[in-house]
C-alpha positions in Angstrom: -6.4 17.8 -14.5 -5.4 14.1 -14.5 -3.3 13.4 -10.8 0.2 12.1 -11.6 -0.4 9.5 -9.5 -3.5 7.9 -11.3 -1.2 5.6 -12.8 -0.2 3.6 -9.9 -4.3 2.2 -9.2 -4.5 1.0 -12.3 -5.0 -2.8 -13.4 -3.6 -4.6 -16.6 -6.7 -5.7 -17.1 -8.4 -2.8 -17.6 -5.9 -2.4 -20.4 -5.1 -5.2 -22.1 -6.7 -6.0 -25.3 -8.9 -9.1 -26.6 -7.0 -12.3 -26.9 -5.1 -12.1 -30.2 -5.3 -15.4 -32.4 -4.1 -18.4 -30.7 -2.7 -21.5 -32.7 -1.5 -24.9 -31.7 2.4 -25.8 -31.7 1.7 -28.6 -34.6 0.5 -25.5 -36.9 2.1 -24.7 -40.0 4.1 -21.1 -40.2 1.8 -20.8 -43.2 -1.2 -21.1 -41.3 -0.2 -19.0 -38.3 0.7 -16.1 -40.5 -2.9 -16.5 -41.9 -4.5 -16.7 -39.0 -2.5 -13.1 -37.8 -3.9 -11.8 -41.4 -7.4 -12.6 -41.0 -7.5 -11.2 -37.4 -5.2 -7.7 -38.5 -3.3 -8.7 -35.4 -0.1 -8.1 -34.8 1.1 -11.5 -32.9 -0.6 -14.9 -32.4 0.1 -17.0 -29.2 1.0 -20.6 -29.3 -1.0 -22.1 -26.9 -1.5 -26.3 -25.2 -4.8 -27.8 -25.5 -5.4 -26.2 -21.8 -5.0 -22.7 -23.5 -2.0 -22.0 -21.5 1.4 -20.2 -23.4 3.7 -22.1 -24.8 5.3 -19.2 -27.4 4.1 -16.5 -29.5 4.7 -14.8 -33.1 4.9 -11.8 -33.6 5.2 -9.5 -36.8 9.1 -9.4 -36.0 9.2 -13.2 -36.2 7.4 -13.2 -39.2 10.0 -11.5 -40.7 12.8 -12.5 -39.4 12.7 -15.9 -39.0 9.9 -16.8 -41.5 9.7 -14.9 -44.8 12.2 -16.6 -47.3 13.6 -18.0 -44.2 11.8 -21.6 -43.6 9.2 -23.6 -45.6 5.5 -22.7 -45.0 4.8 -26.2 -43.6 7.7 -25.5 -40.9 5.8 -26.6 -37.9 5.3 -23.1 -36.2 6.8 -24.4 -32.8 10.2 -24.2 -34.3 10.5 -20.7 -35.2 8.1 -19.5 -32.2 9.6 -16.9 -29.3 9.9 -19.6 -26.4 10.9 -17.7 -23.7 7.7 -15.5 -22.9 6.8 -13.2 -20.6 3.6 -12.9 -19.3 1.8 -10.7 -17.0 -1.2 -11.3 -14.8 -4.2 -9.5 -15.0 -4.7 -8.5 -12.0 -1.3 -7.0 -11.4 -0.6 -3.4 -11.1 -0.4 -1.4 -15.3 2.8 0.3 -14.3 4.4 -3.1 -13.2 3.6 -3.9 -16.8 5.3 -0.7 -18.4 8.1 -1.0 -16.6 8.4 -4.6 -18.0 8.0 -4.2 -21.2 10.5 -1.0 -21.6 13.2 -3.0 -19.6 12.9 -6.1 -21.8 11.8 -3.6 -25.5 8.6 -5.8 -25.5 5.7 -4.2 -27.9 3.2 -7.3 -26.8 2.9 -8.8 -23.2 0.6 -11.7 -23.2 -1.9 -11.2 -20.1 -2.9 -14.4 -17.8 -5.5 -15.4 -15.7 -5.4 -17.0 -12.4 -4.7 -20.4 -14.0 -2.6 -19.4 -16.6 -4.4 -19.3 -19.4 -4.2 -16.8 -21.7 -7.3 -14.0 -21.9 -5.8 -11.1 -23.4 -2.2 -9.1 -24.6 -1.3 -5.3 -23.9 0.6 -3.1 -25.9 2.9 -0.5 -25.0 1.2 2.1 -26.9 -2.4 1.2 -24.8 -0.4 1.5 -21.6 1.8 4.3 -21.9 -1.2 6.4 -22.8 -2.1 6.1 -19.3 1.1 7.4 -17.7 2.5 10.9 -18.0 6.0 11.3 -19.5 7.1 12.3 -16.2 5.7 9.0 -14.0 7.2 7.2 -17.2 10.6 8.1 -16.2 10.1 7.2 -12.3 8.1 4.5 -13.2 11.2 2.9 -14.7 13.2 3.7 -11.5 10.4 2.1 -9.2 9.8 -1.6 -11.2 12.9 -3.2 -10.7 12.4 -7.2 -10.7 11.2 -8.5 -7.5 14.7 -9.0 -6.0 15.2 -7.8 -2.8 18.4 -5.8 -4.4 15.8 -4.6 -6.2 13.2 -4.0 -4.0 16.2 -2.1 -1.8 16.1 0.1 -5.2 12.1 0.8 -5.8 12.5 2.1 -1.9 15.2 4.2 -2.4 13.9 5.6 -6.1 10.6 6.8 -3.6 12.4 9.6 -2.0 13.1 11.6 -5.0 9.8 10.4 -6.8 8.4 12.5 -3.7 10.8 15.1 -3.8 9.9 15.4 -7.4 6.0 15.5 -6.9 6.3 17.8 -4.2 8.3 20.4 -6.0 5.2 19.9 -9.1 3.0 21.1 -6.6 0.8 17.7 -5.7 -0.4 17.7 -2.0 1.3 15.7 0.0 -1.8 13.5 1.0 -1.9 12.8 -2.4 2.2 11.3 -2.5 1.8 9.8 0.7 -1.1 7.9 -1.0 1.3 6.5 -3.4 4.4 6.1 -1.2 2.1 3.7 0.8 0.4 1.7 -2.5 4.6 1.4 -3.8 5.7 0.4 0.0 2.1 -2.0 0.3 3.4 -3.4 -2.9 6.5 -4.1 -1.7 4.5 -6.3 1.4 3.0 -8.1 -1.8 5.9 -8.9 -3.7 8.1 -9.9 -0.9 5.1 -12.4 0.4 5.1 -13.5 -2.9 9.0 -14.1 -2.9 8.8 -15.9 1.2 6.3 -18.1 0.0 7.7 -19.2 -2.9 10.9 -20.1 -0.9 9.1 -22.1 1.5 8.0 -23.9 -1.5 11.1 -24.8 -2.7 12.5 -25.6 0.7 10.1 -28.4 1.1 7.7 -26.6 3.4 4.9 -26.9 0.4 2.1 -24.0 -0.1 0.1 -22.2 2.8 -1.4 -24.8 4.7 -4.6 -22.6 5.2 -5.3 -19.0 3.7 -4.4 -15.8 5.4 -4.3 -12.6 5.0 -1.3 -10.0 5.2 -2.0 -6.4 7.3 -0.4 -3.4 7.9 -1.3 -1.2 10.3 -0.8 2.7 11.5 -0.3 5.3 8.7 0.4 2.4 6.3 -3.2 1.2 6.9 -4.4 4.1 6.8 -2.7 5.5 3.2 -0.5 8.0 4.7 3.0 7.0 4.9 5.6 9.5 4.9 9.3 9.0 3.8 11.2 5.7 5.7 8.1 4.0 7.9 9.3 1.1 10.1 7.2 -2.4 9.7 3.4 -2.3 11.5 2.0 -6.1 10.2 0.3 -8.9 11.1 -1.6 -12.1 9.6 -4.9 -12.5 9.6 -4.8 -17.1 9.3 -8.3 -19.1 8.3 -9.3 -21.0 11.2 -8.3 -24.8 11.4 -8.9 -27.6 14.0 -6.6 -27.3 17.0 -4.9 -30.7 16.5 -3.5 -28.9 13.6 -2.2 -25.9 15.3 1.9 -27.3 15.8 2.2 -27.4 12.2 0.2 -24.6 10.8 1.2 -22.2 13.3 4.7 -23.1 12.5 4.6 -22.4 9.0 3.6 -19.1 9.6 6.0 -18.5 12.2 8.9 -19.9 9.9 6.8 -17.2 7.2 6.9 -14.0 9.5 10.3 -14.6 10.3 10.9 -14.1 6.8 9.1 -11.6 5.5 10.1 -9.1 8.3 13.6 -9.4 7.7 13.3 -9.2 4.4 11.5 -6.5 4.4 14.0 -4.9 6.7 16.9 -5.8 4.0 14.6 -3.8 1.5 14.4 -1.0 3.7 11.2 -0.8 5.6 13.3 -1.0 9.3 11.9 -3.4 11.9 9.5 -2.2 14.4 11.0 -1.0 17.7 7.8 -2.0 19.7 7.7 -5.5 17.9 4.4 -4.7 16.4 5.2 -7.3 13.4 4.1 -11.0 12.3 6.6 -12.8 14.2 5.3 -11.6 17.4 2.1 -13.9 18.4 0.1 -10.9 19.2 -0.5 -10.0 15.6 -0.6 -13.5 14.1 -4.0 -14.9 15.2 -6.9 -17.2 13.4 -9.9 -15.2 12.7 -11.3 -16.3 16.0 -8.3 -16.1 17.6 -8.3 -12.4 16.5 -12.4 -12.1 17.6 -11.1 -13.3 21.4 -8.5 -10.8 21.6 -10.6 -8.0 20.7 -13.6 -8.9 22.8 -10.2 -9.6 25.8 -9.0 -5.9 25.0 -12.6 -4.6 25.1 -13.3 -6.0 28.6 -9.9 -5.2 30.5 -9.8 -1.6 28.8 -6.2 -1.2 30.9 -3.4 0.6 29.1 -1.6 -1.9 27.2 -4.8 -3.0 25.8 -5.8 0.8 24.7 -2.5 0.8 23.0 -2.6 -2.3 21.4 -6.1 -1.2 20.1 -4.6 2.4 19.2 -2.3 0.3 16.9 -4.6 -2.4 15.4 -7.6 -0.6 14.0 -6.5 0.9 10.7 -5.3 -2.1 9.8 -5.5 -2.6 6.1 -4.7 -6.2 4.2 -2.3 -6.0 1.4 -2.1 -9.5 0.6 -4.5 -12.5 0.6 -6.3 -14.3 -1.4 -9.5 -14.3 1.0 -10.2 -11.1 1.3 -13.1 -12.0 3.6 -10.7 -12.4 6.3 -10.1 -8.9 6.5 -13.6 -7.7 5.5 -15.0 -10.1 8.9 -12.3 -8.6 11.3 -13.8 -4.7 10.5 -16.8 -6.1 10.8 -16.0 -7.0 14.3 -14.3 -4.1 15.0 -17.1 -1.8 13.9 -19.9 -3.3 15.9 -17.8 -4.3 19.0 -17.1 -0.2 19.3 -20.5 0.9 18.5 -21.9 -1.4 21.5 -18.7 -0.4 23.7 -19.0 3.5 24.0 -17.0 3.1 27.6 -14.1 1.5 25.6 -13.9 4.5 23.0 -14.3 7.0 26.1 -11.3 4.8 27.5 -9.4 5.3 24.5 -9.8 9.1 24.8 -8.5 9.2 28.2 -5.2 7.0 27.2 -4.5 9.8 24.6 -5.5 12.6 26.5 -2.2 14.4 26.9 -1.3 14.2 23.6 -1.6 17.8 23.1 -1.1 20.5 19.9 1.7 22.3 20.1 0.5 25.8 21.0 1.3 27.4 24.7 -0.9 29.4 26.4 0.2 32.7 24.5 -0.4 31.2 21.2 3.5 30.7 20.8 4.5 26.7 19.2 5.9 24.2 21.5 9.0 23.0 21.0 11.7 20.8 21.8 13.4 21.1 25.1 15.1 17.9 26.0 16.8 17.3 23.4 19.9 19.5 22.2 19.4 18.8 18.5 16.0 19.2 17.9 15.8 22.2 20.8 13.7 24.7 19.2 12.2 22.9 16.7 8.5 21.3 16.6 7.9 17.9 16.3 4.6 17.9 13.7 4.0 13.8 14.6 3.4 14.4 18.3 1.9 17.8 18.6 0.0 18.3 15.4 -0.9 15.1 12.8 -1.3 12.8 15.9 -3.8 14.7 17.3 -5.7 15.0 14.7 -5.5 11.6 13.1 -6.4 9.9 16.8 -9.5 13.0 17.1 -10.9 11.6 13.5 -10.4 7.9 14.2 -12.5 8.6 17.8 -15.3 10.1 16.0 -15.3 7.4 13.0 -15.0 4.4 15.4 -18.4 5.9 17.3 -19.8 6.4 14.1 -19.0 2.7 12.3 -17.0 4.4 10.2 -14.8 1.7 8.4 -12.4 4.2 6.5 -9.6 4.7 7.8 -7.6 7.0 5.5 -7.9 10.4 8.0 -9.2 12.8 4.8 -11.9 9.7 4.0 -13.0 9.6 7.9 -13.3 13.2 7.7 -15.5 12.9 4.4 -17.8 9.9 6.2 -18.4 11.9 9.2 -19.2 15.1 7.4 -21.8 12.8 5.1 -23.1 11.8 8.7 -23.7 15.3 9.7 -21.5 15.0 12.8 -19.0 17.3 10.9 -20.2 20.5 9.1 -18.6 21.6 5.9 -16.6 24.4 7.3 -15.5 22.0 10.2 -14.1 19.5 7.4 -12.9 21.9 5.4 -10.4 23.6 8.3 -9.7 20.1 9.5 -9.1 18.9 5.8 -6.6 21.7 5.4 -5.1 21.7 8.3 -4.4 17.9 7.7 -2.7 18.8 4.2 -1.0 21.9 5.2 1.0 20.0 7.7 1.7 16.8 6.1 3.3 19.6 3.6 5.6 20.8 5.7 7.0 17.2 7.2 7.3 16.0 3.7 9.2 19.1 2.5 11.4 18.9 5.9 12.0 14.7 5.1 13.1 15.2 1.9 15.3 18.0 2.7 17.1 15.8 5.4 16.9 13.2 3.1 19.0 15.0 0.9 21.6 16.8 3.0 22.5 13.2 4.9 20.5 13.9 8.4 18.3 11.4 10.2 14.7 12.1 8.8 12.6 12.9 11.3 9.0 15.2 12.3 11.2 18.1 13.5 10.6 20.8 11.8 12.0 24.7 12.9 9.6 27.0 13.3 12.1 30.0 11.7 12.8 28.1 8.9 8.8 29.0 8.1 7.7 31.9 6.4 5.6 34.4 8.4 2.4 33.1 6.4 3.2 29.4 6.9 3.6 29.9 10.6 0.2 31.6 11.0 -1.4 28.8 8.6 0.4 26.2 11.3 -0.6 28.5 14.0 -4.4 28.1 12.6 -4.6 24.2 11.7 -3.1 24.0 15.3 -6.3 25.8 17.0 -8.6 24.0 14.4 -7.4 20.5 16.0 -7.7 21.6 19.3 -10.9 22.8 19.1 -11.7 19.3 17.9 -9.8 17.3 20.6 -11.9 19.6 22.8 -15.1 18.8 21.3 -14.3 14.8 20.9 -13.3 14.9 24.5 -16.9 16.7 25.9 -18.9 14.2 23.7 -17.0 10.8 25.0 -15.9 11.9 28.9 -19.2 14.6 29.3 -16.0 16.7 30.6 -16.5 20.2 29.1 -13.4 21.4 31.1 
């Protein structure tokens, strides 16, 4: 069966058909039309010598603005639609749907990097790839990119998960796409700094860069409301430079975070965001402070690192950036087995939530949560920090949890019943947070990982009971093979 979610990874270009006829803006109407009639096409493009769109004609044009209306010799430049919109190629095929039912377009011209036109996709191509279902909530999610309505594409996600979950798709599967709709977001708002900058006087990046996010965005799983994890990733330049680069992507990722907090992805408590030095570094800047965290191995250091390696880029031109920073990563760990082992101990105490007698540990503290289980802390953190142990030992550069599992079972360090209890324990309880986020979503409480054991069924607490044990015996197995303590 085709996943509902298919829709959302897929390209225009992919898509979009061959270039229809193109004409010049001196041609004749008479000769446009014949040029749409030898090529059975439905719209010809008026195009500059440098192939880049200055109108277009379609069938609609033709007869309403050119049949008994105008003499065939009419330059076609006076009767052309001037106002066009375009699409790239590379951007995302529901962007395009959503376009093209806002505005009733049948033909969006597609574009290439420089503007110049390589292809046009029609409605009918597109909409064959959506179902009628992620039709409708693909119309609630491509709002222009406005941060009004960006604030709407974040709000519009809640119910598009509500509504997935209720279908039955597994929740690693809509945490997938609330993370590709929330990393798109990143994109578009970049996009939107940049171009202020521009028109502010401050001109274009001064070097290339590279946007990240990191925690459960970099790794694909975001659940319902995730706070702001970036950084930049910057080109190096000479140092004599550093006043005014630096300080145009300061003036950048001062920007973009509170923009992104206007659009609803809330500032990060622990300033783990661009505008904090720490996570906007040159490439060798980045290279030091890895190799400075590797040697000092104290806790701020552990955390930092705890924080930094799923990082994922969701914008940049250079995507080498990125690529050289895993690099990095990958081979400083695999010579650095102290520093993993180091790692272990920081986390240590984060514990499942089972007590000695097999009953669930809850919340004690505090009076509104008393009773109730919070999944983040004594369940998914457990197991995504286990996986990522085991991957980073391995040079395993996934870092979707499910994908690390998958890499290590390919590596024989995990058997297939091993992945297949840790797979479903990962699933089962990313289930029951979504299902308790969008239930306090909806009644107006603060969304949260609580979730109360008695509002489970007698079958869904043993299945929690079960995936508990099944991480446990893993955090007990990653911790004899990094510490040799068996205990």
């Amino acid at each position: 069966m085709r996943s509902q979610t298919a829709i959302f990874n897929k390209l225009v270009r992919d898509f979009m058909r061959d270039c229809p006829p193109t004409a010049p803006a001196s041609a004749t109407c008479a000769e446009t039309v014949e040029r749409m009639v030898a090529a059975n096409a439905s719209s010809v493009i008026v195009t500059d010598p440098g192939n880049r769109i200055l109108g277009i004609v379609t069938e609609q044009d033709v007869a309403r603005r050119i049949a008994f209306k105008v003499s065939p010799e009419t330059p076609v430049e006076t009767v052309m639609t001037r106002r066009v919109l375009t699409i790239p190629a590379g951007e995302y095929l529901y962007h395009a749907i959503g376009r093209m039912r806002r505005y009733n377009l049948r033909h969006l011209p597609v574009l290439d990097e420089n503007r110049a036109v390589i292809g046009i996709l029609n409605l009918h191509d597109a909409l064959s790839a959506a179902s009628a279902q992620m039709v409708q909530q693909i119309d609630l999610i491509t709002h222009e990119g406005t941060l009004e309505g960006l604030q709407k594409v974040k709000t519009a996600q809640v119910e598009l998960a509500a509504e997935l979950l209720d279908d039955g798709l597994p929740a690693p599967e809509i945490q997938a796409l609330l993370t590709h709709i929330n990393n798109d977001i990143y994109r578009r708002v970049t996009n939107l700094c940049i171009a202020g900058l521009d028109t502010e006087g401050w001109g274009a990046p001064p070097v290339e860069f590279s946007v990240i996010v990191m925690g459960s965005g970099g790794r694909g799983e975001n659940f319902i409301f995730p706070d702001q994890d970036n950084g930049f990733i910057i080109a190096d330049y000479p140092d004599e430079d550093h006043n005014r680069i630096d300080g145009y992507f300061m003036e950048l990722a001062s920007r973009l975070v509170a923009a992104l907090d206007t659009v609803g992805l809330p500032l990060c408590r622990g300033y783990c965001m661009a505008v904090n030095p720490m996570w906007r570094k040159t490439l060798a800047q980045w290279f030091r402070q890895l190799d400075g965290w590797g040697r000092k191995r104290n806790r701020i250091a552990l955390q930092l690192s705890d924080i930094f390696f799923d990082f994922q880029p969701v914008w940049g031109q250079n995507r080498e950036l990125a690529r050289a920073l895993r690099a990095h990563i990958t081979t400083m760990l695999r010579q650095d087995r102290a520093f993993l082992r180091a790692m272990y101990e920081e986390i240590s105490d984060h514990n499942v939530g089972l007590g000695l007698f097999g009953g669930f540990v809850t919340e004690k503290e505090d009076p509104y949560y008393r009773g109730q289980v919070n999944l983040k802390h004594h369940a998914l953190l457990p197991l995504v920090e286990a996986v990522r142990l085991l991957s980073l030992r391995e040079g395993v550069e996934q870092t979707g949890t499910l994908a690390r599992m998958d890499a290590l079972h390919d590596l024989g360090v995990l058997d297939a019943n091993a992945r297949e209890e840790l797979r479903s324990a990962f699933v089962q309880i990313a289930n029951l947070v979504l299902r308790q986020q969008v239930a306090d979503f909806r009644t107006g409480r603060k969304v949260t990982y609580f979730v109360h054991p008695d509002s489970l069924t007698k079958r869904a607490r043993e299945h929690l009971a079960e995936a508990m044990k099944a991480i446990d015996r893993l955090r007990n197995r990653v911790r004899a093979e990094l510490t040799g303590n068996l205990g």
